[in-house]
C-alpha positions as CSV (number, residue, x, y, z in Angstrom):
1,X,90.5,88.4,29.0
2,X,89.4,87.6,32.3
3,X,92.3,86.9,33.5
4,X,93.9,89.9,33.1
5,X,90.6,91.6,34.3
6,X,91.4,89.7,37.7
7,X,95.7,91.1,37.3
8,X,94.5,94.7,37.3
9,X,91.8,94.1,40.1
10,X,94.9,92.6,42.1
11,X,97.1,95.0,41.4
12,X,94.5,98.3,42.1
13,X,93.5,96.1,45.8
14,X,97.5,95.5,46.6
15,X,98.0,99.2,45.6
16,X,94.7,100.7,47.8
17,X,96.0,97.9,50.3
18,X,99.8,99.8,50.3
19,X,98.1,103.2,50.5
20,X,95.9,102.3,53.8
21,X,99.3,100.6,55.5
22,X,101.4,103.5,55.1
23,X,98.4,105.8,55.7
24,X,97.3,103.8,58.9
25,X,101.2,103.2,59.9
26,X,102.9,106.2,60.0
27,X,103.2,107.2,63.6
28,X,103.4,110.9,64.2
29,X,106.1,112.9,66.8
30,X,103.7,113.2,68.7
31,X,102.9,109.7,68.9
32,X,106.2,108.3,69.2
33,X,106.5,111.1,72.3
34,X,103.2,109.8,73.9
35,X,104.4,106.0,73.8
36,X,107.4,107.1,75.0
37,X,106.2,108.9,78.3
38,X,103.9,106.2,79.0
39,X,107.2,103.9,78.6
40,X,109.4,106.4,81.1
41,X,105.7,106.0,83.6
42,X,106.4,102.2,83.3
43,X,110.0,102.2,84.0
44,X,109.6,104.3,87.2
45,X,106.7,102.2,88.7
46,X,108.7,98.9,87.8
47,X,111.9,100.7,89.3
48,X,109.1,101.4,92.3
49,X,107.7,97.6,92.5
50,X,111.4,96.2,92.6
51,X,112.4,98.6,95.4
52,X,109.3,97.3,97.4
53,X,110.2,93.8,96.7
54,X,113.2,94.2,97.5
55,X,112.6,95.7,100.8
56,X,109.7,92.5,101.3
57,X,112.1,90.4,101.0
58,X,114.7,92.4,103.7
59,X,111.7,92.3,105.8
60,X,111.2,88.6,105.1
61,X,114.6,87.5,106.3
62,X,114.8,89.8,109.2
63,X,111.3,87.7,110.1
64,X,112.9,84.7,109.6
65,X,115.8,85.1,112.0
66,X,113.2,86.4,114.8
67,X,110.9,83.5,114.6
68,X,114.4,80.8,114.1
69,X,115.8,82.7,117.6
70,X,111.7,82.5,119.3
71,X,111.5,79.0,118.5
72,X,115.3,78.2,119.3
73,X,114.2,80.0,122.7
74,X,111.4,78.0,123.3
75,X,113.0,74.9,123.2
76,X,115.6,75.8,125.8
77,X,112.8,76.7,127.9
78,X,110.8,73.3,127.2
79,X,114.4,71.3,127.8
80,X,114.9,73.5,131.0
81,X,111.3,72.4,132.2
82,X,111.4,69.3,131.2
83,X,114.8,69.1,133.7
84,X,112.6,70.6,136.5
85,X,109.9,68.4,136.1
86,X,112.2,65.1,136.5
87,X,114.3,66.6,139.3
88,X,111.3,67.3,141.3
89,X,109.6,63.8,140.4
90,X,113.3,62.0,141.5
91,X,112.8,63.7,145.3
């Protein structure tokens, strides 16, 4: 006897179990179209963050090349110097 007093308390908790799943997850339209603004919001400011990276990383290079040709610059000048100094120490 117990044992089947324990089957039907199973089976009424699975079925009040069943009820409060589908109860608690059915999504409404209006639900679905929430998520899927906030979705649309999160696509544009990706779309946004990856547009700003990308220019960083223009901005990055272009930096780059500026401080290669500054410090290619500087050492003509120190080579150039360098020349001076020993031609006016040889007189």
């Amino acid at each position: 006897m117990e044992g089947g007093i324990m089957i039907k308390k199973a089976a009424k908790l699975s079925i009040l179990a069943l009820c409060g799943g589908l109860a608690v997850g059915c999504a409404s339209t209006g639900d679905i179209s929430g998520l899927q603004s906030q979705i649309d919001a999160l696509k544009a400011e990706t779309s946004g963050a990856t547009s700003t990276a990308e220019q960083a990383a223009v901005s990055a290079a272009n930096a780059e090349r500026a401080a290669a040709s500054a410090e290619a610059t500087a050492n003509e000048t120190s080579a150039k110097l360098d020349r001076m100094f020993k031609k006016s120490m040889s007189k």
